[in-house]
C-alpha positions in Angstrom: 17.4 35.2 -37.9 18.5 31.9 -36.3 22.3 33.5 -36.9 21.1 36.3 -34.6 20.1 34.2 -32.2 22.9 31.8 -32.3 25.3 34.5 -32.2 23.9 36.0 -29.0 23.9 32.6 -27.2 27.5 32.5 -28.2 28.2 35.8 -26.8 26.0 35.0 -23.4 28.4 31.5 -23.6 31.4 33.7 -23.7 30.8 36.3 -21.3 28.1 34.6 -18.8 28.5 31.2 -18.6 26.7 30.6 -15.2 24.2 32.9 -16.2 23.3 30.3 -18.9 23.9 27.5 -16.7 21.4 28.9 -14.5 19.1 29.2 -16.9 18.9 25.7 -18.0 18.7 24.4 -14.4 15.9 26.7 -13.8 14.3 25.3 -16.6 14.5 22.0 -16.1 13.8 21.7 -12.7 10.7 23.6 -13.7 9.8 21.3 -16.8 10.9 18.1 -14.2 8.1 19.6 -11.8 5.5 19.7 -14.6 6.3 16.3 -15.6 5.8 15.1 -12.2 2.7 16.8 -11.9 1.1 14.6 -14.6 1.5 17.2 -17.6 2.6 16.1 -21.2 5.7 13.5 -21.3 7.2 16.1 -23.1 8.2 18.4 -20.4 10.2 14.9 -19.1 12.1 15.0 -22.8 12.8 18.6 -22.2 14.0 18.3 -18.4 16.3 15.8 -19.8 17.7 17.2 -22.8 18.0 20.4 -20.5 20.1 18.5 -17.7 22.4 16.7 -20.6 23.4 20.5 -21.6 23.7 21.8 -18.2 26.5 19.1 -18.3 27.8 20.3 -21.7 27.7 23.8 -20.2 29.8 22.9 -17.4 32.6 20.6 -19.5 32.6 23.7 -22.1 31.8 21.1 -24.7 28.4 23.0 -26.4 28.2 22.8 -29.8 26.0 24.4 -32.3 22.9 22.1 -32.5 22.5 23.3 -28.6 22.6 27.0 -29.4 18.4 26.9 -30.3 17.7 24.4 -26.8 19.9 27.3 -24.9 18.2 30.4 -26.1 14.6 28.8 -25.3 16.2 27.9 -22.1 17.4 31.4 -21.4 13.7 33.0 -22.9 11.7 31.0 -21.1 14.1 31.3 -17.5 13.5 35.6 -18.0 9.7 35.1 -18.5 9.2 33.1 -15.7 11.4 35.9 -13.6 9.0 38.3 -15.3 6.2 36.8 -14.0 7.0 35.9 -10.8 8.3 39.6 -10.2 5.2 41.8 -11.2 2.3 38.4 -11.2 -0.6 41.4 -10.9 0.6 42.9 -14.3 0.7 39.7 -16.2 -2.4 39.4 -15.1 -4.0 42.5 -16.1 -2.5 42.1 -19.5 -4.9 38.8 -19.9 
């Protein structure tokens, strides 16, 4: 499964860089915002590690222990679009 995955964040590396950038930015400035609001140091880690691979993203220097820090990135960026475009039906689902 984790060559599925890997394979699919290649393909989104390929063919929508900035997309992926995006994400990760997204996701870190949300995990830098949680961090700041007191939550668990590890959201701090994250924002980190995410800013370090927005960098890699950028210099096109990625490599494959990123792929699995990407696709959480990119999962986690189309959940949070999810819920901020239709917050009523997240909620009903609850």
């Amino acid at each position: 499964m984790h060559s599925n995955i890997h394979d699919a964040v290649r393909s989104l590396l390929a063919t929508r860089r900035e997309y992926v950038r995006e994400a990760v930015v997204d996701t870190a400035v949300r995990d830098q915002q949680m961090s700041d609001s007191g939550a668990d140091s590890l959201y701090a880690e994250k924002a980190r590690a995410l800013r370090r691979l927005e960098h890699k993203i950028e210099n096109e220097t990625v490599d494959g222990g990123d792929l699995g820090l990407i696709a959480e990135a990119v999962l986690r960026y189309e959940l949070n679009k999810a819920v901020e475009q239709s917050p009523d039906q997240v909620s009903a689902m609850r």
